[in-house]
Each structure stands twice: as C-alpha cells, then as structure tokens.
N, C-alpha and C positions, 0 to 999 in steps of 0.2 A: 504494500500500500504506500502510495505514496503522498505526504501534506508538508504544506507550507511550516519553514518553523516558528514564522511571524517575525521573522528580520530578513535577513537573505540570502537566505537558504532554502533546501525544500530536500527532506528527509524520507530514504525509502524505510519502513518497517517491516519487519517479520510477524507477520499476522498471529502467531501462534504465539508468542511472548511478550513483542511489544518494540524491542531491541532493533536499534538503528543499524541497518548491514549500508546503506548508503548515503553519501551527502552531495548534493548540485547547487555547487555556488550559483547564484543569480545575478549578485551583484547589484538587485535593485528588490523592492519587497515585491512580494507573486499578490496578482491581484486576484485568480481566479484557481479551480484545483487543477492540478497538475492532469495528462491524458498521455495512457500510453498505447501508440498506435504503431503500427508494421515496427516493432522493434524500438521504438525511441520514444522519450518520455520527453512531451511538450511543456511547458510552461510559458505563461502567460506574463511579462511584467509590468508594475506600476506605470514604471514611466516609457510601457507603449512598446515593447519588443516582445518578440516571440522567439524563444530559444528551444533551439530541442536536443536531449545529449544520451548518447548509448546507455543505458543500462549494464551492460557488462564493464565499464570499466571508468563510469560517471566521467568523460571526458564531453564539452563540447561540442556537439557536430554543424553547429550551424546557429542564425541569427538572423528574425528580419525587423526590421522596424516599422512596423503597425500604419505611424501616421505618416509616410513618406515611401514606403513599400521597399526601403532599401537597405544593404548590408550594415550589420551593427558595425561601430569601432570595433 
C-alpha cells in the first residue's frame, strides 16, 4: 500500500504488519493518493507535477508538469 507521509515523501507499507519496505522522495507535499499502474507508482504533487518511479528499486523514472505539460527540472 502505498500513502503520503504528509511532508514529502510517500511511503510503501507491508499490508500485513504495517512496516515501511519503501520511501519516494517527492520533493514537494502529494496532493492526491499515490496509483500504481503497468509497473510504476504515480504521484501527484502540490505544486502541479506528476512523477512516476519503479517500485522495485524507488528510483525516479520520469516527471511532467501538470500546468505547462513539460519536463520537470
């Protein structure tokens, strides 16, 4: 499962105990819950970018900026 930790980050849990197995810097607070689709967990953030980053090894795969449609910094 994965949720916001309410700063920024977005934490995946082991359903069964509770126990954090993952962390996804965001770099800005998650404004919406996190979705995980064909393999990659999306996130939404405050200030208007859409991140999505592999699950097997919480690395960044990509970044678009919402109000402007273009690559993050």
């Amino acid at each position: 499962m994965a949720v916001p930790s309410g700063d920024e980050d977005v934490h995946v849990l082991n359903v069964n105990d509770g126990q954090i197995i993952g962390t996804f810097p965001t770099d800005s607070a998650v404004k919406s819950s996190p979705v995980l689709i064909n393999d990659f967990i999306y996130i939404h953030t405050l200030d208007g970018e859409l991140k999505w980053y592999s699950p097997s090894d919480q690395t960044l795969q990509g970044c678009i900026g919402l109000k402007d449609g273009g690559r993050c910094d």
